[in-house]
MARNUDO-388052 format. One line per 8 residues: number of its first residue (from 1); their letters; for each residue x, y, z of C-alpha. Coordinates in pm, 1 decimal. Example, Ala and Ser with C-alpha at 12.3 -4.5 7.8 and 13.67 -1.06 7.14 Angstrom:
1	AS	1230.0,-450.0,780.0 | 1367.0,-106.0,714.0
This chain:
1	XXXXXXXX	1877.4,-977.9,-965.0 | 1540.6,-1150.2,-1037.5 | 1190.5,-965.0,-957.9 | 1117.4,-1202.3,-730.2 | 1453.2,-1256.5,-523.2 | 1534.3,-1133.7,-204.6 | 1819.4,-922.4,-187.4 | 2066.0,-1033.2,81.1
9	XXXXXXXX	2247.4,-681.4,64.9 | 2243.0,-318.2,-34.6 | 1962.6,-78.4,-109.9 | 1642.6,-248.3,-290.9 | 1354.4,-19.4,-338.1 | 1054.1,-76.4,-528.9 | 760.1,121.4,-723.8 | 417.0,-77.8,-718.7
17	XXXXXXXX	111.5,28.5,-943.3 | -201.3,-85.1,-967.9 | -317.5,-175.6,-1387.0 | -628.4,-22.0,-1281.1 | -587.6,345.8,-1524.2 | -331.4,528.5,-1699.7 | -46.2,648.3,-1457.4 | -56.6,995.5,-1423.2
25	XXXXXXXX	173.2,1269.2,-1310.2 | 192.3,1162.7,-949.4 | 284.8,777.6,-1046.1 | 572.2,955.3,-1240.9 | 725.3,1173.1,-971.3 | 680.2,839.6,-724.2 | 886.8,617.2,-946.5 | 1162.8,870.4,-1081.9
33	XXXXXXXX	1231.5,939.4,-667.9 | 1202.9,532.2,-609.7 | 1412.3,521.6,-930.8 | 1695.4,793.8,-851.9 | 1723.1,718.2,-508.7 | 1823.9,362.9,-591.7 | 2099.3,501.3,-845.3 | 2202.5,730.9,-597.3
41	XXXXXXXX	2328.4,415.0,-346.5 | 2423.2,232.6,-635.1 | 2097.8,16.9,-568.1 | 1784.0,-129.2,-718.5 | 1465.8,-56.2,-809.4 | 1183.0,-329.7,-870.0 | 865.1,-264.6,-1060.4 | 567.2,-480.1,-878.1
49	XXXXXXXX	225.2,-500.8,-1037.4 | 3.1,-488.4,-763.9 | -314.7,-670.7,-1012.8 | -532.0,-842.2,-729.4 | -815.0,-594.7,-780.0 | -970.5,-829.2,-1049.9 | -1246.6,-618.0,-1112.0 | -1067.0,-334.0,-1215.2
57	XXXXXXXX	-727.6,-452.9,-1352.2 | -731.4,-411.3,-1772.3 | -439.6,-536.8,-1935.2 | -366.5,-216.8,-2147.4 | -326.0,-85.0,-1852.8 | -52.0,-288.5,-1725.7 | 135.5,-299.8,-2062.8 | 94.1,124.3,-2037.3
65	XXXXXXXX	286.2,101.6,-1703.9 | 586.5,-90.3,-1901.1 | 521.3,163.3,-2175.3 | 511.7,486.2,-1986.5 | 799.5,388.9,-1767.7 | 985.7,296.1,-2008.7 | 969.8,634.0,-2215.5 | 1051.7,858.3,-1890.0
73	XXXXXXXX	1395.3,596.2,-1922.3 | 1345.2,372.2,-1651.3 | 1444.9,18.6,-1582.0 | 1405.2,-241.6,-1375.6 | 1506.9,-618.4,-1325.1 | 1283.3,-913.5,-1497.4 | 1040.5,-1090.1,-1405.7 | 861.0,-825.4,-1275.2
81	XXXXXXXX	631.2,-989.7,-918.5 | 256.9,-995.5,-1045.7 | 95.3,-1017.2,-738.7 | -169.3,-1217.6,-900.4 | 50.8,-1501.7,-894.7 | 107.3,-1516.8,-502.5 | -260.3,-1613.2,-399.8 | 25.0,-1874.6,-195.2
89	XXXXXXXX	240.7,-1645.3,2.1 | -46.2,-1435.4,102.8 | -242.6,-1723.0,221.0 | 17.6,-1865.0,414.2 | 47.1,-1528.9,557.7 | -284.7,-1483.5,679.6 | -310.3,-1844.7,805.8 | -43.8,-1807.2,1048.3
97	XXXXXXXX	-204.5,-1483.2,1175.5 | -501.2,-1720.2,1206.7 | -331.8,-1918.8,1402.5 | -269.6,-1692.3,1678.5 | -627.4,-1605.1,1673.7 | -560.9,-1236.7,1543.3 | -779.8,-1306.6,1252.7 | -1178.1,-1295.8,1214.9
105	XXXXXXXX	-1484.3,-1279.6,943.7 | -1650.1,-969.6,860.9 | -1898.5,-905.3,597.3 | -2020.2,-543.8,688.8 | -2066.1,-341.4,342.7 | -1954.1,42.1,376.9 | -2376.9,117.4,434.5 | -2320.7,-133.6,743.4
113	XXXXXXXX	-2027.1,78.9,890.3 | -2160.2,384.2,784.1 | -2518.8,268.5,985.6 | -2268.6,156.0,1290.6 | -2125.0,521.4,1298.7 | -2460.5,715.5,1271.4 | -2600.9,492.0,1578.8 | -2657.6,704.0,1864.2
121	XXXXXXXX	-2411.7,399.8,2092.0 | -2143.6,478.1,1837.9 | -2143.9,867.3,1810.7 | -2203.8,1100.1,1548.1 | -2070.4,973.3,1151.5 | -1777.4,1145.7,1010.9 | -1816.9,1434.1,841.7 | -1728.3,1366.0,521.0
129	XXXXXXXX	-2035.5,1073.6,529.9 | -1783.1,803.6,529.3 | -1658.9,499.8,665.5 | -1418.1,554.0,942.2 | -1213.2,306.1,1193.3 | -1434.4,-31.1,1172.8 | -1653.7,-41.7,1465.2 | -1592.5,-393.2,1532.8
137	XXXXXXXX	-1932.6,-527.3,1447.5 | -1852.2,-854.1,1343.9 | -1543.6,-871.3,1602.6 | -1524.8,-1161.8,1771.1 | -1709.0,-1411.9,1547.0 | -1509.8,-1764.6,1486.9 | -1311.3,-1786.2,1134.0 | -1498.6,-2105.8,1097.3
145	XXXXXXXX	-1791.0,-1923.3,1037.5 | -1639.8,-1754.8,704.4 | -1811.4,-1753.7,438.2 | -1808.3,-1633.2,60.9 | -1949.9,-1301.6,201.3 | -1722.0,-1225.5,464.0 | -1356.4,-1041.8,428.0 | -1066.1,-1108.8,721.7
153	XXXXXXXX	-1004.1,-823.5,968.1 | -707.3,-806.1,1178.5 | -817.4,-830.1,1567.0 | -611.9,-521.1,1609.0 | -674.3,-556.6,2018.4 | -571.9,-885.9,2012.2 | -247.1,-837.5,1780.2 | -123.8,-545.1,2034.1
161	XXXXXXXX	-180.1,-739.6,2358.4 | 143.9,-999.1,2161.4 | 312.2,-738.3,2124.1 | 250.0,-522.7,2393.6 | 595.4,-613.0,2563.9 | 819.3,-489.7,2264.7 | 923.1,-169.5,2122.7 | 817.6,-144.1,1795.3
169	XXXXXXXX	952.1,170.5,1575.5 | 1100.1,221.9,1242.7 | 1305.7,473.6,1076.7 | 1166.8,755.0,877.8 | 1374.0,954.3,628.4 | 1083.8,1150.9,479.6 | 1036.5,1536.4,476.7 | 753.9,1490.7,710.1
177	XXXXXXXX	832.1,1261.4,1006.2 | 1234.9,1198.8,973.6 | 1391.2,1006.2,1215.8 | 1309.3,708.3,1420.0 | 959.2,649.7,1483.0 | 794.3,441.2,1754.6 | 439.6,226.7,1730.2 | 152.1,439.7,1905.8
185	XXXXXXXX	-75.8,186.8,2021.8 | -358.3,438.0,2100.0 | -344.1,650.0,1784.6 | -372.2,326.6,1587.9 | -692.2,257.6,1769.8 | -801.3,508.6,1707.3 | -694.9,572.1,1372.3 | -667.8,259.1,1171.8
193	XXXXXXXX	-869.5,-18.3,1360.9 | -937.9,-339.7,1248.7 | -807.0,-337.6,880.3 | -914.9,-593.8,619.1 | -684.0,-876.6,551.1 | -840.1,-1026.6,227.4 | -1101.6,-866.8,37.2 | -1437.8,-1089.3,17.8
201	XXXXXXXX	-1471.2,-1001.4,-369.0 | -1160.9,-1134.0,-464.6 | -1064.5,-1352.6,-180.3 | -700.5,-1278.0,-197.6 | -484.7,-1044.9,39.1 | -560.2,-673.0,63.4 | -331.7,-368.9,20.8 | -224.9,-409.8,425.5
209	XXXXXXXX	-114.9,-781.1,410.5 | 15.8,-801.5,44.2 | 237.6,-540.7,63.9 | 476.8,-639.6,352.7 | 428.4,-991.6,253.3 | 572.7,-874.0,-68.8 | 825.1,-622.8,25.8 | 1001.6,-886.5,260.2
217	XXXXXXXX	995.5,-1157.7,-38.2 | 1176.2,-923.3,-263.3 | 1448.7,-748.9,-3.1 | 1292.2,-437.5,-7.2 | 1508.0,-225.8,222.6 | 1376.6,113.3,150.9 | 973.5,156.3,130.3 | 983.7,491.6,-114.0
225	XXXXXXXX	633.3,613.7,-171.4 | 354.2,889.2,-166.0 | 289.0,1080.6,194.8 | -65.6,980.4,120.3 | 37.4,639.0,290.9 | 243.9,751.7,565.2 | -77.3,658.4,827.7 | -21.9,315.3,671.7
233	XXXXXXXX	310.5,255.7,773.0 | 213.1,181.5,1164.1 | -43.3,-117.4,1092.6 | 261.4,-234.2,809.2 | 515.8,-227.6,1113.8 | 308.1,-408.2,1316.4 | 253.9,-673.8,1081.1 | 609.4,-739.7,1004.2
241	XXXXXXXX	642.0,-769.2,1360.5 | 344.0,-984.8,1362.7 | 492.9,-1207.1,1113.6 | 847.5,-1193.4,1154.4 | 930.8,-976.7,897.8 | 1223.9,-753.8,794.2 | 1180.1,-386.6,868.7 | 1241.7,-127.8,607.4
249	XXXXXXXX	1337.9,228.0,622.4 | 1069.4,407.5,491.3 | 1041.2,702.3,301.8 | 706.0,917.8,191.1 | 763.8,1178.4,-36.8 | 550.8,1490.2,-134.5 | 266.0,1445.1,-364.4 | 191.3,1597.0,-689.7
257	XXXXXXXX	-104.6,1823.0,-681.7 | -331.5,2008.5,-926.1 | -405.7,2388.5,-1004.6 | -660.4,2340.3,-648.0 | -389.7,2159.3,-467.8 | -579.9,1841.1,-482.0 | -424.6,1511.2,-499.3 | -406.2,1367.0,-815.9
265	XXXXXXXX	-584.6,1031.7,-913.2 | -618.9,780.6,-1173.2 | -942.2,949.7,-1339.7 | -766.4,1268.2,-1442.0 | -655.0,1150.7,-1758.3 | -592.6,1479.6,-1841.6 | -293.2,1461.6,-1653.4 | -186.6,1088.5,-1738.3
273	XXXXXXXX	170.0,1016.2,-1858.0 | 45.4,943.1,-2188.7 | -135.0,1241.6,-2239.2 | 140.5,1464.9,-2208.3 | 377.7,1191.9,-2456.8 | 81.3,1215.0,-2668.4 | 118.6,1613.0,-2696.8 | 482.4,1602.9,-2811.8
281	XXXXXXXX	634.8,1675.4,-2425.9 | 977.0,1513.8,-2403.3 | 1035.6,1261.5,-2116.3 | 1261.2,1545.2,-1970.8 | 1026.1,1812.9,-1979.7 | 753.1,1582.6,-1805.1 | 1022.6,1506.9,-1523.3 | 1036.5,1890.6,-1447.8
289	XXXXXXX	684.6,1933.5,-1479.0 | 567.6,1689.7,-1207.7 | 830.3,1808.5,-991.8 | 702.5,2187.1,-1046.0 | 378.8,2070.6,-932.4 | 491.4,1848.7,-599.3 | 370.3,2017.6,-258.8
């Protein structure tokens, strides 16, 4: 089966990195449960190079994804989706959300939102000093009025009052939330908010839009993937729903974490895939290793 074919049947799973650093431990445990899970149903597993963030993708880090993968003994079917290469599907996508008038132009920076939430008519900032749920500042103003500066939010009010009459859940096989889930309007209020569509300094889709868009043009069937992006999965069921899409069963698994239990990320290089090939580990022995360190 090609990259970039729906499947019609059976299990289709897929693991989706960004080229943006070295994979590290975490990436590893992600795609060997994406991977084994698939050869457990006597399925598929797609690689997808998620490469939209132009100002951070490097190209030896995309050929270091084929390369690490490859030495832990993974596979996958060819062509691999770039989603560089579906600036189409993605507009499409967020023109017929236009269309319903669910879309709208925003070009708050983080100081903007972070302003919004210290105003004494919003309430206190988080405590962390970051951005929260958009406040809606720019809610309301006509897409006509986009401009080079502005990034598309979802009218998250708007795209709940279409759906309002249907039932919208999802099945959940994880460790943390198995079994069938239902949309909670309020918590995604109040929780998510008006997410961004497409990113003003790119001007292509963002994580939200490109990765349902993507999933349902490849027959994903299972969404297998860190529980770091389980609050993701409501705004991604309401979008298929939004758009007509296939639902998935969806799957977050434990994430590796280090000596502090802290999630790993992309700067500890001390902990990237390569590192640890670099040091004489065996692909076996790094296997057991990030699965020692998964909480």
């Amino acid at each position: 089966m090609a990259g970039q074919e729906a499947a019609s049947t059976g299990f289709v799973t897929r693991f989706a990195p960004s080229p943006t650093g070295l994979l590290h431990l975490g990436h590893a445990y992600s795609a060997l449960t994406a991977w084994e899970a698939a050869q457990a149903a006597n399925g598929v597993c797609l690689l997808r190079i998620e490469d939209t963030d132009t100002g951070r993708v490097r190209p030896e880090y995309e050929a270091a994804i084929y390369e690490d993968l490859s030495w832990l003994g993974l596979a996958w079917p060819e062509p691999v989706m770039r989603q560089s290469e579906r600036h189409a599907a993605y507009t499409d996508a967020l023109a017929r959300l236009s269309a319903r008038g669910l879309t709208y132009p925003c070009r708050c920076t983080r100081a903007d939102i972070r302003a919004a939430f210290a105003a004494p008519q919003e309430g206190a900032a988080p405590a962390n000093n970051a951005p929260s749920v958009y406040p809606g500042t720019c809610r309301g103003r006509p897409l006509s009025d986009a401009g080079p500066e502005d990034a598309i939010r979802l009218d998250l009010n708007r795209a709940l009052h279409l759906v309002q009459g249907e039932t919208l859940t999802w099945l959940e096989t994880g460790p943390a939330h198995a079994g069938r889930q239902a949309l909670d309007c309020d918590a995604l209020r109040r929780e998510v908010g008006d997410v961004v569509l497409a990113r003003k300094d790119i001007g292509t889709a963002a994580y939200h839009l490109g990765v349902v868009v993507d999933d349902a043009a490849q027959g994903v069937t299972h969404v297998i993937r860190g529980a770091d992006l389980l609050d993701a999965t409501p705004i991604h069921r309401l979008l298929q729903a939004l758009l007509d899409l296939p639902v998935p069963v969806w799957h977050h698994h434990a994430l590796v974490r280090d000596e502090n239990g802290k999630r790993l990320a992309k700067r500890d290089d001390a902990r990237a895939i390569r590192a640890y090939r670099d040091s004489g580990m065996t692909p076996a022995e790094v296997r057991d290793l990030c699965r020692a360190q998964t909480v």
